[in-house]
C-alpha positions in Angstrom: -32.7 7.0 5.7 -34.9 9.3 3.6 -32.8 12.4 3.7 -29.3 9.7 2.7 -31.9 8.5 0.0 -32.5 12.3 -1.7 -29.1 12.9 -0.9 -27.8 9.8 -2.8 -30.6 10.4 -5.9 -29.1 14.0 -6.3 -25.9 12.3 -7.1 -24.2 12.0 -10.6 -25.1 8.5 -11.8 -21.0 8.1 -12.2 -20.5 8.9 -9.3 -23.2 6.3 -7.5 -21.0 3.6 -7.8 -17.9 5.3 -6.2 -19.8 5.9 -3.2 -21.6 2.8 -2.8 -18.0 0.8 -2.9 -17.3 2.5 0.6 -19.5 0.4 2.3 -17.0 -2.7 1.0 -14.8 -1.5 4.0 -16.0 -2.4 7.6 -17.9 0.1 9.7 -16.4 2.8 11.3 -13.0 1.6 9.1 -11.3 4.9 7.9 -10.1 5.0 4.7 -6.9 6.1 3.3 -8.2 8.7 0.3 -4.7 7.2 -1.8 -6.3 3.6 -1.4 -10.0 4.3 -2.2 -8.8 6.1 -5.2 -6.6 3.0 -6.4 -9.5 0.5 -5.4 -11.7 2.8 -7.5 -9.6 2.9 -10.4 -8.8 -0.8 -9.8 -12.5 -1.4 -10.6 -13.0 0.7 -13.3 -15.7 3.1 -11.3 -14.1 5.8 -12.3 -13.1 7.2 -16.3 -11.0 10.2 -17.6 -12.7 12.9 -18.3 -12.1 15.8 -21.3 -8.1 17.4 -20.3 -8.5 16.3 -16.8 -6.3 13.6 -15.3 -8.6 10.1 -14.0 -6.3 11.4 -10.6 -7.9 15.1 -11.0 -11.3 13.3 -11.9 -11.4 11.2 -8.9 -10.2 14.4 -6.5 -13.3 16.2 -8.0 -15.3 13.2 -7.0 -14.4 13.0 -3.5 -14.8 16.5 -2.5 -18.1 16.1 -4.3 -18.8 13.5 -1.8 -17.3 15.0 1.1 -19.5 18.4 -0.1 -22.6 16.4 0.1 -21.8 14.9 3.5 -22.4 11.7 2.6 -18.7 10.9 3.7 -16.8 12.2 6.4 -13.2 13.7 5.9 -10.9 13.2 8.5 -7.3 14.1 8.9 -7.8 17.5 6.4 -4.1 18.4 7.3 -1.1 16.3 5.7 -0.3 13.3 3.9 -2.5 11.2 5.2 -6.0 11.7 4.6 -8.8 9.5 5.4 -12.2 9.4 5.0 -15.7 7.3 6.5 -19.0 6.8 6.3 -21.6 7.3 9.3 -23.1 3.8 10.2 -26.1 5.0 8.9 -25.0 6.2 5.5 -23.2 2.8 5.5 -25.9 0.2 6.1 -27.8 2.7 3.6 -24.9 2.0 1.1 -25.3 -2.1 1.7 -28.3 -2.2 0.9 -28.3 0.0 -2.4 -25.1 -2.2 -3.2 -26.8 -5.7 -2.7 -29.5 -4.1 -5.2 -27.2 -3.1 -7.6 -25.3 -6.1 -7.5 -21.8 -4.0 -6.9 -20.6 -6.5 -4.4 -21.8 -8.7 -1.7 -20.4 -10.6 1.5 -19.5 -14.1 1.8 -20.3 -15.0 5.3 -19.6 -18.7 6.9 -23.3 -19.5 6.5 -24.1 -18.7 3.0 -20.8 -18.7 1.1 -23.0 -20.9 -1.6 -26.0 -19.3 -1.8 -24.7 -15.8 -2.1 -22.2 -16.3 -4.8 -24.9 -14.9 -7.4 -24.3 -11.7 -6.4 -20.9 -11.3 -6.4 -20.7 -9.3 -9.9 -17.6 -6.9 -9.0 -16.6 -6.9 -5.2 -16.1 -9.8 -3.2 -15.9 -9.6 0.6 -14.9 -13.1 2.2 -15.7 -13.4 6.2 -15.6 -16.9 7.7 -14.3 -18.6 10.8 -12.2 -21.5 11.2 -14.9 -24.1 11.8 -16.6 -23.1 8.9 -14.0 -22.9 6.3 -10.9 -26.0 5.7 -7.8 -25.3 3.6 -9.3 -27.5 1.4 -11.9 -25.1 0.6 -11.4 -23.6 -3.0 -12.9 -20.0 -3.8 -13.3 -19.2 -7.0 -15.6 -16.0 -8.5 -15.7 -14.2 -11.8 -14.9 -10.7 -9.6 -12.5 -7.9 -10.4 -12.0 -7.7 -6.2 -11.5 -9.7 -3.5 -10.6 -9.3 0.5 -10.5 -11.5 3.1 -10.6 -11.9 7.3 -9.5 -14.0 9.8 -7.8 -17.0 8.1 -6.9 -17.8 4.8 -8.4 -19.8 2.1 -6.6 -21.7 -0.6 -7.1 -20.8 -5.0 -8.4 -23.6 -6.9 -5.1 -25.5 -8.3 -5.9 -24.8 -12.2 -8.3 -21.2 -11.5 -7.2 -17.9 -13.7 -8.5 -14.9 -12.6 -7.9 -13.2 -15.7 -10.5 -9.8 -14.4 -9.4 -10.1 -11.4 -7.4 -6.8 -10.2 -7.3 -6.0 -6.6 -6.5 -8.8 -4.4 -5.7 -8.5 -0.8 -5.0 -10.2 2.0 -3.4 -12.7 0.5 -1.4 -15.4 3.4 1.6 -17.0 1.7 4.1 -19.4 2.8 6.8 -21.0 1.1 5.6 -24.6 -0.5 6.1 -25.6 -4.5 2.6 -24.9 -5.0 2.7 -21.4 -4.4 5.8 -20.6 -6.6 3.6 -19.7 -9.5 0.4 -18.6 -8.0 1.1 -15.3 -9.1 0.4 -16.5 -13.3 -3.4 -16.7 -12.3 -3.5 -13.2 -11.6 -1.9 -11.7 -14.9 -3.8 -8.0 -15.0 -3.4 -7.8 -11.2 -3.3 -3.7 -10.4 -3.2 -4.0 -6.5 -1.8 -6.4 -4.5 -1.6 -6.9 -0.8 -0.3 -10.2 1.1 1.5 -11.4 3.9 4.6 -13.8 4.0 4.8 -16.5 6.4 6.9 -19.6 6.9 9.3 -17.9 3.7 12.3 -19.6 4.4 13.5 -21.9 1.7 16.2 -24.4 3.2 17.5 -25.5 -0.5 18.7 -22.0 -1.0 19.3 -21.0 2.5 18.1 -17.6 1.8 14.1 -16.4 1.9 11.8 -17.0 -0.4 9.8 -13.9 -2.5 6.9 -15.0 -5.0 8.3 -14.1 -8.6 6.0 -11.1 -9.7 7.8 -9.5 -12.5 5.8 -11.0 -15.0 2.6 -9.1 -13.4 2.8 -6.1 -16.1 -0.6 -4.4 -15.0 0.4 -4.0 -11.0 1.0 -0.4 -9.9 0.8 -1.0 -6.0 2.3 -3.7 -3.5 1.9 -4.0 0.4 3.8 -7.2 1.6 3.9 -8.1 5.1 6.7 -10.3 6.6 6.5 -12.6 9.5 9.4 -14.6 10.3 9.5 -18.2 10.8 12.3 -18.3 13.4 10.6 -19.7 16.5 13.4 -22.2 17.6 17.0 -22.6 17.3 16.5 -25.4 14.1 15.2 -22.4 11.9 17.4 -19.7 10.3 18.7 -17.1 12.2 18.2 -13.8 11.1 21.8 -13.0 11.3 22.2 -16.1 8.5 21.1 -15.0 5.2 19.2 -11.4 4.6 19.5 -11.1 0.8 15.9 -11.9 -1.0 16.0 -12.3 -4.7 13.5 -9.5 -5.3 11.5 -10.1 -8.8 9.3 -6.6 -9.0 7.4 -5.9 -12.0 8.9 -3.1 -13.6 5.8 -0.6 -13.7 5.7 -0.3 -10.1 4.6 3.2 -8.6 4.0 2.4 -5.3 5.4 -0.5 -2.6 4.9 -0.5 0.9 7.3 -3.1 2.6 6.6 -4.1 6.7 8.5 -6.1 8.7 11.2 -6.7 6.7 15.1 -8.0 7.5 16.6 -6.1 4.2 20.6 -5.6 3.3 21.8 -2.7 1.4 21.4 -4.9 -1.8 17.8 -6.0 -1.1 17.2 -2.1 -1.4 19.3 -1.8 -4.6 17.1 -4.1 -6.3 14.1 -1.7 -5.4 16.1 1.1 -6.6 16.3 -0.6 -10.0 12.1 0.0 -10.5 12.3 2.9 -12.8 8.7 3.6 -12.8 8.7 3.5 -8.8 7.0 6.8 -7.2 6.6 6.1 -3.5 8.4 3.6 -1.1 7.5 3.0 2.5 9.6 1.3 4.5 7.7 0.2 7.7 9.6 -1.4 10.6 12.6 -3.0 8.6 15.8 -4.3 10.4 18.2 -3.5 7.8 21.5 -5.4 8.4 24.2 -3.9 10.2 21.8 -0.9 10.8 23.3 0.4 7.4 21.8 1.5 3.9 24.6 2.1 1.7 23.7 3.6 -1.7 26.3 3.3 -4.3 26.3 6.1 -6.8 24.8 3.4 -9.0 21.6 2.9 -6.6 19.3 6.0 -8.1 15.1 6.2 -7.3 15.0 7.7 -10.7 11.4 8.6 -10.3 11.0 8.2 -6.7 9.1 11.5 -5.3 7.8 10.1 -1.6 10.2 8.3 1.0 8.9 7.3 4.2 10.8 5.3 6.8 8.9 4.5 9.8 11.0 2.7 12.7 13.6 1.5 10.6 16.5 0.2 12.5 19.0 2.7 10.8 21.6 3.7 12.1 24.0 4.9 9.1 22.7 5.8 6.1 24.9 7.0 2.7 23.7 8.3 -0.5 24.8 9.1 -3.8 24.7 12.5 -5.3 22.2 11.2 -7.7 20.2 8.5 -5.1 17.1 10.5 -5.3 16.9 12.9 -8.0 13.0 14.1 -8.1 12.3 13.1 -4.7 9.6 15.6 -3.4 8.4 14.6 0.5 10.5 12.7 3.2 8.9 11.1 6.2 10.6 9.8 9.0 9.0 8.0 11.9 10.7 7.2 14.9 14.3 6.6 13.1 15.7 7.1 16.5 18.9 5.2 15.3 19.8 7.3 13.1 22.0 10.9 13.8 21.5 12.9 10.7 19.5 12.9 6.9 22.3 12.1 4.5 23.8 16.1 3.6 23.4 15.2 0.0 19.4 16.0 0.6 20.8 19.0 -0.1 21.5 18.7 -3.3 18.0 17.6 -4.5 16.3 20.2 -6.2 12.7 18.8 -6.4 12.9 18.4 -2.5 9.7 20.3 -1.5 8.8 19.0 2.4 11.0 16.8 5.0 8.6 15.5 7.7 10.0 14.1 11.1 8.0 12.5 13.6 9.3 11.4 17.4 12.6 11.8 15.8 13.9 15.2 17.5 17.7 14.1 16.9 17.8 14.6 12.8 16.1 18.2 13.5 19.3 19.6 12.8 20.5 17.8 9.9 17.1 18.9 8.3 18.0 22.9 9.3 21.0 22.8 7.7 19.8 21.1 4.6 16.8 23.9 4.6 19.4 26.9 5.2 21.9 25.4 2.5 18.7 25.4 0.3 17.7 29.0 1.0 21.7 30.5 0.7 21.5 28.6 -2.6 18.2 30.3 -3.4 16.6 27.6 -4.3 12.8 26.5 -4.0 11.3 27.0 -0.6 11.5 23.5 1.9 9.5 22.9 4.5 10.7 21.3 7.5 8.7 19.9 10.2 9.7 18.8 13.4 8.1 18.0 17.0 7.8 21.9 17.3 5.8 23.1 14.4 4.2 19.9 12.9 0.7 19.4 12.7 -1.4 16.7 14.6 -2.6 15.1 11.8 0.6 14.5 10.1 
């Protein structure tokens, strides 16, 4: 504990807080380097600094941390880098945390008596027994998480600090239509969808979130409702009436039955970066963009184990797209050949998906006869393990 102690008191004081928040995650959780950095900037830990970016500032302060190894880097080759703490370093950073009243931990026990520390982060762990839906939790923080099951807001709270939440459990009732206004200068949102199926409409049920004009990332999880032959089929109705706030840069769908309209709508966000598309059926094993349907700022695609079997794109569908990853699309036969005709395309990334190998060659060598930029392509023969 000494030696973390001098290494931890050699530290920037800006930067303390930025690696005390890593002990907010479990031990031995890695950590997706993309997240932390929007948790950090979420919480305000970090601050732009002279000509530098608060994305260049935050870079610096990771492989400052990583330098100092106080936190370990994992996964040093591709997209996804992560990062950890040792157990050590972490109960060292729980304890400097508790003192510094960054965050705390609700546990079943002492929900109550803890809530006076609870000045930034909140961390709620509880069992069943311990907690009833009629248990309201309400806490001047700009962050909270959950586990296990989850609890319900207080009908007339407002959250107005509040700007990372996540993981929210939602199901369709009136109540929850609006839940979303409580929560006006949300940044990060992640929440799972249950029991979504509204029988008035016969269609499923999204929460509106258009009107959320701070929130620059969204994970939403969907689990259907169709356990018997009452409930809607997923052959009955796939269209959801999407409401995305506009600034979006970054959504993560999972799980979800989509038509090639559903992903119009998401084509609409002109401030959208990067879209991951994680296990979605899409109807008809088709995604049909019109010449209408352009990602105008789009520069990272990912499709893991999409059902996909056809898939048609306008000349203009992604225009500064940079990186496309594709995870097990075993459906599908080829990338659309109007990848070739993208200019910013820098790096196509295909993993357990040997059969679109050849679609991606020819997009390369029309690339390099057109002497354009140089594209990467990486396939089961030459792509890295960490990819």
């Amino acid at each position: 504990m000494k030696v973390i102690e001098l290494s931890y008191d050699h530290l920037p004081d800006h930067m303390k807080p930025c690696f005390l928040y890593l002990a907010s995650f479990p031990k031995d959780t890695t950590v997706h380097r993309v997240m932390l950095k929007m948790y950090w900037r979420a919480e305000g830990l970090v601050e732009q600094t002279g000509m530098k970016s608060l994305e260049e500032v935050m870079e610096i302060y990771l492989d400052n941390l990583i330098s100092s190894s106080l936190v370990i880097d994992f996964n040093e080759i591709g997209d996804n880098l992560t990062c950890q703490l040792h157990d050590l370093v972490h109960n060292f950073c729980l304890i400097k945390a508790r003192e510094e009243k960054l965050f705390g931990q609700i546990g079943s026990s002492d929900a109550s008596s803890s809530s006076d520390l609870m000045q930034r982060i909140v961390t709620i762990n509880y069992e069943k027994e311990h907690f009833r839906p009629n248990n309201f939790v309400v806490l001047d923080s700009k962050m909270k998480r959950r586990s296990d099951e989850p609890i319900l807001i207080a009908e007339h709270s407002k959250l107005e600090n509040l700007r990372d939440l996540r993981i929210l459990v939602l199901s369709y009732l009136k109540e929850t239509e609006d839940i979303f206004i409580r929560f006006p200068n949300l940044q990060s949102l992640v929440f799972d969808l249950k029991e979504s199926w509204d029988y008035s409409k016969e269609r499923y049920w999204f929460p509106k979130l258009d009107h959320l004009t701070e929130l620059d990332y969204l994970r939403a999880d969907f689990e259907s409702s169709n356990t018997n032959d009452s409930g809607p089929s997923l052959a009955t109705n796939w269209s959801w009436d999407f409401h995305f706030p506009s600034n979006l840069k970054m959504l993560s769908l999972w799980d979800f039955p989509l038509t090639s309209d559903s992903l119009s709508r998401i084509a609409r966000l002109s401030n959208l970066e990067e879209l991951f598309l994680v296990r979605i059926i899409t109807q008809e094993e088709e995604w049909n963009m019109g010449e209408e349907d352009t990602f105008v700022n789009l520069k990272y695609l990912e499709l893991y184990e999409v059902t996909l079997a056809k898939w048609e794109t306008g000349e203009k569908s992604f225009p500064v797209l940079e990186k496309l990853k594709m995870w097990e699309c075993r459906k599908l036969e080829e990338i659309p050949p109007n990848f070739c005709d993208i200019c910013s395309l820098k790096i196509i990334i295909l993993v357990e998906s040997p059969q679109l190998e050849d679609s991606a060659k020819k997009i390369n060598q029309y690339v390099e006869g057109m002497g354009g930029d140089e594209l990467q392509v990486l396939g089961r023969s030459n792509i890295p393990f960490f990819m």
